[in-house]
N, C-alpha and C positions, 0 to 999 in steps of 0.2 A: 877126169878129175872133177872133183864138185866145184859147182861155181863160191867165191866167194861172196858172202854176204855182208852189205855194207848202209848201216843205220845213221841215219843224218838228224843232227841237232841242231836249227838254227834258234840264234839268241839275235838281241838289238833290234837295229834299227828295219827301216826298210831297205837302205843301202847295202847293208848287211845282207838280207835275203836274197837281194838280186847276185852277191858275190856267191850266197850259199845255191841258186839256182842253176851259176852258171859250173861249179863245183861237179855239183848232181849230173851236168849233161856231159862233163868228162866223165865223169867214171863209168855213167851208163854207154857211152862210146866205147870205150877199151873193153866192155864185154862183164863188167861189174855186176853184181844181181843187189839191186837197192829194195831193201827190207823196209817197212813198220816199225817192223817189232824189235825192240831194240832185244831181246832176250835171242834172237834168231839171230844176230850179227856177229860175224868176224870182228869184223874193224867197225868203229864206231867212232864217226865224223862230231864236233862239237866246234861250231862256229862259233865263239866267246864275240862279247859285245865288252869292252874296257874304258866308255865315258867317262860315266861316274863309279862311287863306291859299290852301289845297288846291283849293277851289272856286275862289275868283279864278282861280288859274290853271288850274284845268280849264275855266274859262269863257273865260278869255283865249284859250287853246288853240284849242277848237271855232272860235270866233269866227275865227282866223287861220287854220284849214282848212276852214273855209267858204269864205272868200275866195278861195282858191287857186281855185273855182270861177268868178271871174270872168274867169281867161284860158285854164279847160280847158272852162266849161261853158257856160252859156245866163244865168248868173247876172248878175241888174242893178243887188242891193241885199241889202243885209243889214239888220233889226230886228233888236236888242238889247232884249230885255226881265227883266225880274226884280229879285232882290237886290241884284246885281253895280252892275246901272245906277242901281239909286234909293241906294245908298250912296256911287256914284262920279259922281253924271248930271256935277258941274261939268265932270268931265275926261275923260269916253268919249270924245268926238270929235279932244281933242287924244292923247290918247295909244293913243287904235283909231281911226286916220283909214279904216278899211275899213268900220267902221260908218258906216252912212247914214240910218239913226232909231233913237230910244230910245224906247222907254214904260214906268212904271213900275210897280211894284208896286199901287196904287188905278186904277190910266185904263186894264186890262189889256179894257175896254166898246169905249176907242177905237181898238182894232186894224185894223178894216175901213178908220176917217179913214185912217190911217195910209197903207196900201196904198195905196189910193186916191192919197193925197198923192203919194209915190212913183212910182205910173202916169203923174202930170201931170206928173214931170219935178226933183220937189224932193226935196231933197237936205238934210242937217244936218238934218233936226226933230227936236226932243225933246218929249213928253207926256209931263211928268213934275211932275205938279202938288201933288205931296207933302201934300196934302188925305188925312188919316183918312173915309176912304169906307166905310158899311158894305157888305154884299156884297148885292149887287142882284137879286133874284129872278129877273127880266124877262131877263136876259142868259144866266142860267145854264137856262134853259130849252133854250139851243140846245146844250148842253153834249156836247160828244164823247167820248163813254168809251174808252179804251186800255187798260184793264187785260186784261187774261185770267181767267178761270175761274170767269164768274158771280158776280164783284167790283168796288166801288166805293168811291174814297173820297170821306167823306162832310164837308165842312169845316163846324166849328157856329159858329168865332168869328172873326175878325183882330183881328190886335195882339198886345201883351204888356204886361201891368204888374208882373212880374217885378223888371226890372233887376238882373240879373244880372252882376257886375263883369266877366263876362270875354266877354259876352253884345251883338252888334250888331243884335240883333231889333230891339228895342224903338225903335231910330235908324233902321231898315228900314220896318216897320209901323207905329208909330205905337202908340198906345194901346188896350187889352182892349177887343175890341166883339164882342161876343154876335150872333146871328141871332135874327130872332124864333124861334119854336119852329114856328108855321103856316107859316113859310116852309120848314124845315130839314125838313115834314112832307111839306109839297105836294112837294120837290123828292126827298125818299126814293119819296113813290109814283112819282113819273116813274121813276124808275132800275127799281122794282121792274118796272114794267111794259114795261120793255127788257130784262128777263130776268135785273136783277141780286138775289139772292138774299142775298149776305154783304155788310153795310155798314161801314166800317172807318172809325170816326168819328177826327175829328182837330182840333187848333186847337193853339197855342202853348202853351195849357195847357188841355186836355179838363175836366178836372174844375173850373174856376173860371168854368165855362159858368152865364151867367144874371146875375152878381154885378152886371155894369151894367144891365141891364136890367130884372129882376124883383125887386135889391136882396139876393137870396141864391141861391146856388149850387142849381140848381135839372136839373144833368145828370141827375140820379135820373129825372126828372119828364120830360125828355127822350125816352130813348132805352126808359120806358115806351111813351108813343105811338109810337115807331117801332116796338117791337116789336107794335102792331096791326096793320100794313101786311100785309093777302094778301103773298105771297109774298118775304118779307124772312123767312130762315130765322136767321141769323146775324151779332150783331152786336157788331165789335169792339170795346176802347178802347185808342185809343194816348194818351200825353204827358197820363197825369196825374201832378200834379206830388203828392207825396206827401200834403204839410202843407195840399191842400183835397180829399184823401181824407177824405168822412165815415161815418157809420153808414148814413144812408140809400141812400148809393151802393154800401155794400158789401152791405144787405140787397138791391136790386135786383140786382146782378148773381147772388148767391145765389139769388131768389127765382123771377129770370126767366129762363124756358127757352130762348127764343132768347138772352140775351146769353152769350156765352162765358165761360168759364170763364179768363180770361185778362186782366192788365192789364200796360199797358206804364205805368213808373211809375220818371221818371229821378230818381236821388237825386244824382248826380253826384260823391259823396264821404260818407264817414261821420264824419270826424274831425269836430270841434266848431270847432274854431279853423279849419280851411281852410275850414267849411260858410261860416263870419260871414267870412272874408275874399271869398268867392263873393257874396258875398250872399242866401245860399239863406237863407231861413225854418225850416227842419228842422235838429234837432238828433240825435245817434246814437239820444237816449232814442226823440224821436219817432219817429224810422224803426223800429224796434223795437215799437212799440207798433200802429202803424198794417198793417206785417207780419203781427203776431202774431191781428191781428184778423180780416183777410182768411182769414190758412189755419184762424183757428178755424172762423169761417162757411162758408170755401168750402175742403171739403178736398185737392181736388183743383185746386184754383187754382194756373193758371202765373201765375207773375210775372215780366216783363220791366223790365229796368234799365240805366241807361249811366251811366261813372263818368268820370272823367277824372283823368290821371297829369300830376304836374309842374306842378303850376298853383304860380304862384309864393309861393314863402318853404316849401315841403312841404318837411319835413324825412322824415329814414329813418324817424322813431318814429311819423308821421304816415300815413308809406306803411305800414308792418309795419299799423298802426292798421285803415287799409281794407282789407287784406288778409286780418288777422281778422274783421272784418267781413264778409267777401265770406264765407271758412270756415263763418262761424258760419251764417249765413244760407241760403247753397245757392242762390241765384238759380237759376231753371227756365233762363232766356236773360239772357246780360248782353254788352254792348258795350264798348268801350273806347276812349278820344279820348285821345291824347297833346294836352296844353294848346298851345291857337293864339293867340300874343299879336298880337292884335287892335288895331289904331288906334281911337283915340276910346273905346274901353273903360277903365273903372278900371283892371283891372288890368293892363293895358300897363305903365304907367308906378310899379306896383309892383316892391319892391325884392326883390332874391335870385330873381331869374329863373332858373331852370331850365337844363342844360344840355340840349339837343337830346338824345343820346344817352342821356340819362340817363331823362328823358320817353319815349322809346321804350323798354330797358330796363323800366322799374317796367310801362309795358304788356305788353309779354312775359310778364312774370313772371304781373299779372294772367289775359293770357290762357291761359297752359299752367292756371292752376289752374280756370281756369272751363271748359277742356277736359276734365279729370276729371270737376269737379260733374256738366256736363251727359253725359257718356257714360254714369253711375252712375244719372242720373234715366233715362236714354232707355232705358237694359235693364232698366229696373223696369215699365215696357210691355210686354216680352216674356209673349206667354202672355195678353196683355188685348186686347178687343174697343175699336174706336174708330170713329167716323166722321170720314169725312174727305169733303172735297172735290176735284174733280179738277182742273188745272189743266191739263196736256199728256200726250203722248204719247213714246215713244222707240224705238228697237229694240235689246235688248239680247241679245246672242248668239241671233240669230234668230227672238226673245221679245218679245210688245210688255211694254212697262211703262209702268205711268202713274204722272206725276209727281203728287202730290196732297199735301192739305197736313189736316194735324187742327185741333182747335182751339187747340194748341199752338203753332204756325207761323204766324205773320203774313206777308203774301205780300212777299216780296224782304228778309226782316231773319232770318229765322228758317230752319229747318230745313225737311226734304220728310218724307214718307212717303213708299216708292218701293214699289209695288204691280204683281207681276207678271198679267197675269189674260188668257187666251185672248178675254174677252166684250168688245163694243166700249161702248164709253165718250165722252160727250163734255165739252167741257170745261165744267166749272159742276155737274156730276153730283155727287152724294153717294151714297157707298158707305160698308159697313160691312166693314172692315178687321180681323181677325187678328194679331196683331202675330208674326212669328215671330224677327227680328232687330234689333238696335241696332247703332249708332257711334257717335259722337262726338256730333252733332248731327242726328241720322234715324233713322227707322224702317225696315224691314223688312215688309211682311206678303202676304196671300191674302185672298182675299174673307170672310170669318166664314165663310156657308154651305158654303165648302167644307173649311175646316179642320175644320170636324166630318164630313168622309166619310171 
């Protein structure tokens, strides 16, 4: 019998990827033949990403150009899986009749059922049992890596206990659930022993890792044992949320030589009155004080942040507000979300909604200024030695250059190092880099040894 073939579409986040990586290492288990080419597929996987509006329809989208594969290509069936589906499962089939199974967000174990189902001829099934699951060890062992350059992300929790007014996690996921720690350990040494080197920890909120399970925030404690792992050089943190930044976490990244020098750490706004209409926990004092602590201890600490424009009732005084704030502050990397009003969220149906135009605007404005901070920070590397890691290759005016990234660069959110160098390279390498130029968001450099010849 010919092997089925099976083309994968991830959308979203990074959490997302790692659900769609571990997806990919069942199916390759059960004896699946995982394609490219989506023109070449059977069945054709579509991870949906359902945050905001932009995702909906960039998932809507794939989903409707997947389809067109059923009258150009070999295509028998479409899976829908992820956010999109477990926020919408009632109405995917009447309103995407091209979709022919859902699964959601918790049942991403029963993907093989699925196929399977499908092979025998059925049609409409949903697996979408909206059960808070925690993350199952057993499964992710078959896990299939996709990333590039000797990196991994590494997920510690599911859920959120957040709740966030403008926030549809928490109706997606369910509620905060922690990993044990010996599972998060066992499953770093696997990765390490597949040659990944750099682990990029992650959860809905990184730093509130443990609070159900050991009864205190216990990430410090964490990503200690993972930095015993042979061959785990570097390890990052994304989405910690500010207000369960503590001492002991900021002594650890201080104190411990593999963890980076870097925290991604979304504040989302600094005014006081849009924080409590948000329903964030941090106040401007707090963010200020939790800042000031990190760059005392870690002088050279990047900090990464995402803010967001036009959330409703912002006034100009509000905006000019974060905008000082951004000034005063100097973010190393920051991001910026024009607000998405959201169904089923508080503040959908909050009052003085935003003008579109306007929400884009105040982001603009955001971004030209965080285009200066960051070009002022990046040529203050000029003339400094860095390491870096490699990720790829190029050819530039008949020159190879490698694309590599420092510990300032989180891989796909941040900036490159762009590294000229005759000597060959592969991807996952770490070099020590020269810094000889900046822009905006990059480096420039040579290899160190040879800028001293």
């Amino acid at each position: 019998m010919e092997p089925v073939n099976i083309a994968f579409i991830s959308l979203g986040c990074d959490k997302n990827l790692y659900d769609s990586e571990v997806m990919l290492g069942i199916i390759d288990a059960n004896g699946y033949n995982i394609v490219q080419n989506e023109e070449d597929a059977d069945i054709i996987i579509v991870n949906t990403c359902g945050f905001i509006k932009e995702a909906n329809e960039e998932s809507i989208d794939n989903i409707l150009r997947a389809a067109e594969y059923k009258q150009t290509g070999r295509l028998k069936a479409i899976i829908a899986a992820g956010c999109m589906v477990e926020r919408y499962k009632d109405d995917i089939f009447k309103n995407l009749p091209e979709v022919d199974a859902v699964i959601g967000t918790n049942d991403i174990e029963k993907i093989a059922d699925i196929i399977k189902e499908i092979n025998s001829g059925k049609r409409n099934i949903m697996f979408v049992s909206g059960i808070e699951k925690n993350i199952n060890p057993d499964y992710l062992l078959k896990r299939r890596i996709t990333t590039l350059g000797g990196l991994a992300y590494l997920k510690i929790a599911e859920g959120c206990n957040n709740f966030c007014t403008y926030c549809t996690i928490p109706s997606i996921k369910g509620k905060y659930r922690s990993r044990p720690i010996e599972d998060i350990e066992a499953e770093a040494m696997r990765l390490s022993k597949l040659g990944v080197s750099e682990l990029i920890i992650v959860a809905q909120d990184t730093a509130l890792y443990g609070i159900d399970l050991y009864k205190e925030k216990t990430l410090s404690k964490l990503i200690r044992k993972l930095s015993e792992i042979d061959g785990i050089k570097w390890i990052r943190l994304m989405y910690c949320y500010p207000e369960n930044i503590d001492d002991s976490l900021i002594d650890e990244i201080a104190s411990n030589k593999k963890v980076l020098h870097y925290i991604d750490m979304p504040i989302q706004h600094s005014c006081d009155t849009v924080l409590k209409r948000m329903g964030r926990k941090s106040t401007k004092e707090k963010l200020y004080k939790v800042i000031k602590k990190l760059r005392e201890k870690i002088s050279d600490i990047c900090i990464r942040t995402t803010v967001i424009t036009g959330f409703p009732n912002e006034t100009e005084k509000e905006f000019e507000e974060l905008c000082n704030f951004i000034k005063d502050i100097r973010f190393d990397r920051l991001g910026v979300f024009a607000y998405s009003r959201e169904e089923g969220t508080p503040a959908y149906n909050m009052d003085n909604q935003i003008d579109e135009e306007v929400k884009i605007k105040r982001k603009n404005i955001i971004l030209d200024m965080q285009r200066d901070i960051s070009e002022e920070k990046c040529k203050d590397f000029i003339g400094k030695e860095i390491e870096v890691i490699v990720e790829g290759r190029f050819e530039n005016n008949g020159k190879k250059t490698y694309l590599c990234r420092s510990y300032r660069d989180c891989y796909e959110v941040d900036g490159y190092v762009f590294l000229d160098s005759e000597n060959e390279y592969m991807s996952g390498d770490y070099v020590k880099v020269f810094v000889t130029g900046a822009s905006y968001y990059d480096l420039i450099g040579v290899e160190a040894d040879e800028s001293a010849q």
